[in-house]
C-alpha positions as CSV (number, residue, x, y, z in Angstrom):
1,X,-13.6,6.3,-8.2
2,X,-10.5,4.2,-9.3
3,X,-9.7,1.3,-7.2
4,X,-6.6,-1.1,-6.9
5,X,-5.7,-4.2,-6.4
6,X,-2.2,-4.8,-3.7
7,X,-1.4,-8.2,-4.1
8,X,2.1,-9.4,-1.5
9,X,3.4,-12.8,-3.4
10,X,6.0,-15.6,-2.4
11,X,6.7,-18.0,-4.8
12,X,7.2,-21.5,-3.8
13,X,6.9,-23.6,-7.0
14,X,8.0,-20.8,-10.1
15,X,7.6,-23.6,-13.3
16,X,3.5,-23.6,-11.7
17,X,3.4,-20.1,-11.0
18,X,4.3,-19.4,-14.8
19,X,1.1,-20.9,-16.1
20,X,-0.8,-18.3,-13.2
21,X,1.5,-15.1,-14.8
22,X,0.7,-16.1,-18.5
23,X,-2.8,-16.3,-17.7
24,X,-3.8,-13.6,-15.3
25,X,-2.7,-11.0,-17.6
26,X,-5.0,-11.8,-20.2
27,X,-8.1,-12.0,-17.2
28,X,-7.1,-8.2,-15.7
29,X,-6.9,-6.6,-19.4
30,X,-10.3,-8.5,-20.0
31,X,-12.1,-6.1,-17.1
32,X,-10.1,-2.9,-17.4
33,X,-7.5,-3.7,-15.3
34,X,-3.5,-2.0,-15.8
35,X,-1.0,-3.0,-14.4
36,X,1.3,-0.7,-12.1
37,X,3.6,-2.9,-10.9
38,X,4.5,-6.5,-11.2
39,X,7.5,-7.7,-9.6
40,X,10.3,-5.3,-9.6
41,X,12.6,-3.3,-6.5
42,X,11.2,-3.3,-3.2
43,X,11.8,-2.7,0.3
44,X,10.1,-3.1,3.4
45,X,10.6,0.6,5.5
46,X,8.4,-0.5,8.2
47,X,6.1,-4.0,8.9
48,X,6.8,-7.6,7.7
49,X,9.1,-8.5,5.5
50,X,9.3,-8.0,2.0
51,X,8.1,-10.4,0.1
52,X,9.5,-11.7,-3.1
53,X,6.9,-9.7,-5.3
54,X,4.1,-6.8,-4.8
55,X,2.1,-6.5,-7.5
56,X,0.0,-2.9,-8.2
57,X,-3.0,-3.4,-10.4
58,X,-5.3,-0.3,-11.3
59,X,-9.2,-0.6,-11.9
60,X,-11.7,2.1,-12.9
61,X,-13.8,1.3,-10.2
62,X,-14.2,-1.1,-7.1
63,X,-17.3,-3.1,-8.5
64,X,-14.6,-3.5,-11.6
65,X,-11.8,-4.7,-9.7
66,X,-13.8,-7.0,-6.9
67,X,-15.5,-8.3,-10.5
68,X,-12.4,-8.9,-11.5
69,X,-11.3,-10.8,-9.3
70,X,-14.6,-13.2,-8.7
71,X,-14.7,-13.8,-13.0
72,X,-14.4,-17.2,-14.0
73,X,-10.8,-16.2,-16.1
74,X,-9.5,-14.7,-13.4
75,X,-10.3,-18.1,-10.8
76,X,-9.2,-20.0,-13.5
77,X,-5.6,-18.3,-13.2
78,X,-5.7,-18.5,-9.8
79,X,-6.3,-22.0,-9.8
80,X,-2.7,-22.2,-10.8
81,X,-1.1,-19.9,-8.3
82,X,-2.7,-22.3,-5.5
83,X,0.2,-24.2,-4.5
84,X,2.6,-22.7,-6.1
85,X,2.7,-19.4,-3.8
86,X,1.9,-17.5,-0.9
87,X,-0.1,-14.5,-1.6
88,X,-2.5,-11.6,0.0
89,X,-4.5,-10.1,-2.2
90,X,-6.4,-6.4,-1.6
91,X,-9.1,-4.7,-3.0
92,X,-8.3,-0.4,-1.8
93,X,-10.7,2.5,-3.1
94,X,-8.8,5.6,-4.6
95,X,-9.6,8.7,-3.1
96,X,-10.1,11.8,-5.0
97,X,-7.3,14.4,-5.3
């Protein structure tokens, strides 16, 4: 069952948070990952704010995404997000149609 990854993101140092968008890429392609959405139009309906980006990333499983995130390429992108945003990142399970 597919499983994706909601990430909320504010940006609070954009020249840092470059080196985390040139790398993750490369770390979600390496374990199946597509992305949805990255950035883009948005608006809140209901809940908090909006933040300044949602990100939508598609995995073939859940072990593939929570992999994902806990692989060394991936940490090592994040490593360059930390500081330079604010961000919640979620693992959902699809559910079948």
């Amino acid at each position: 069952m597919k499983a994706y990854w909601i990430a909320h993101v504010d940006v609070t140092d954009p020249e840092q948070y470059g080196e985390y968008s040139c790398r993750a890429p490369a770390a979600i392609a390496q374990h199946g990952g597509r992305i949805l959405a990255r950035g883009g139009r948005a608006e809140a309906l209901e809940g908090r704010a909006t933040p300044q980006r949602s990100v939508v990333i598609e995995f073939a499983s859940y072990e593939q995404a929570l992999a994902c995130y806990r692989s060394a390429e991936y940490q090592d992108a994040c490593g360059h997000r930390q500081g330079a945003a604010l961000a919640e990142v979620i693992i959902v399970e699809g559910c079948v149609p």
